[in-house]
Legacy VTK file of the C-alpha trace (Angstrom):
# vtk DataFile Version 3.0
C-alpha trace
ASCII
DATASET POLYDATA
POINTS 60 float
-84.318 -247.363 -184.148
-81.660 -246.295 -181.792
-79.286 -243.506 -181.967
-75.935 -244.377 -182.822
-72.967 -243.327 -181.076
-71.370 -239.832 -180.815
-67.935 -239.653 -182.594
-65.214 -237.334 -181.424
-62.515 -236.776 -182.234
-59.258 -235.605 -179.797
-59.319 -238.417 -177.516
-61.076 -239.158 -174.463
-60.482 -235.889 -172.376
-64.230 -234.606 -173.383
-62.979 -230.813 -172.603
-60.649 -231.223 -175.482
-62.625 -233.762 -177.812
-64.554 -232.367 -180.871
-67.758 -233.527 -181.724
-68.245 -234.992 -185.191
-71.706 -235.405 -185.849
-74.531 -235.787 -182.792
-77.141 -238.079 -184.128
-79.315 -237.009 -181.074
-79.547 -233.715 -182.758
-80.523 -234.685 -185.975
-83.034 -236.971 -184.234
-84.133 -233.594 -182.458
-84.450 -231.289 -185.533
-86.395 -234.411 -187.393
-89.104 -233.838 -184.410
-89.356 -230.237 -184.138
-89.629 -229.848 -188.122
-92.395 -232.289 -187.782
-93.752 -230.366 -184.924
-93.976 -227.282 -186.943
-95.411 -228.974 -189.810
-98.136 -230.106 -187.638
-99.124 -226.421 -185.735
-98.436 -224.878 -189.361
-101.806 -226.933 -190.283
-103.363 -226.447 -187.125
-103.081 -223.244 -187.471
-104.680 -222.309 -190.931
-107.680 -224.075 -189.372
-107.365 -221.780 -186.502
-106.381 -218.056 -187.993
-108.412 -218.254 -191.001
-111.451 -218.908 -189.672
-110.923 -216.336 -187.550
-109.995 -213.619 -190.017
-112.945 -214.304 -192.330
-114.993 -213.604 -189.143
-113.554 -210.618 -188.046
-113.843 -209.317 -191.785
-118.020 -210.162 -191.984
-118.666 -208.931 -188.725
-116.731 -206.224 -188.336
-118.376 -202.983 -188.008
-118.145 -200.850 -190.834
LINES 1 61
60 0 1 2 3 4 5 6 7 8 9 10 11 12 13 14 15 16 17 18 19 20 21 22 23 24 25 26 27 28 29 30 31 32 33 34 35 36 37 38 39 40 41 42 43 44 45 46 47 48 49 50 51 52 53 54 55 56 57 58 59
């Protein structure tokens, strides 16, 4: 799917246009909440682990 065009509104001079709406960031946020969803479960299978080690092998 393709990213639709970027309204604005003020005419053509882009110094004094006004962006609307940017679908390219929407697109963007989309990916980087995805992104964090992903290292979010990478990373219970990474600090977990971890911490239950540290807490059975720790010196007491």
């Amino acid at each position: 799917m393709r990213t639709p065009e970027t309204r604005q509104v003020g005419g053509s001079d882009t110094e004094k246009a006004v962006t609307l709406d940017d679908p390219q960031v929407e697109h963007d946020a989309k990916v980087w909440r995805f992104r964090c969803r992903i290292m979010t479960a990478i990373s219970f299978f990474t600090y977990i682990p971890f911490i239950v080690l540290i807490a059975v092998f720790a010196p007491r």
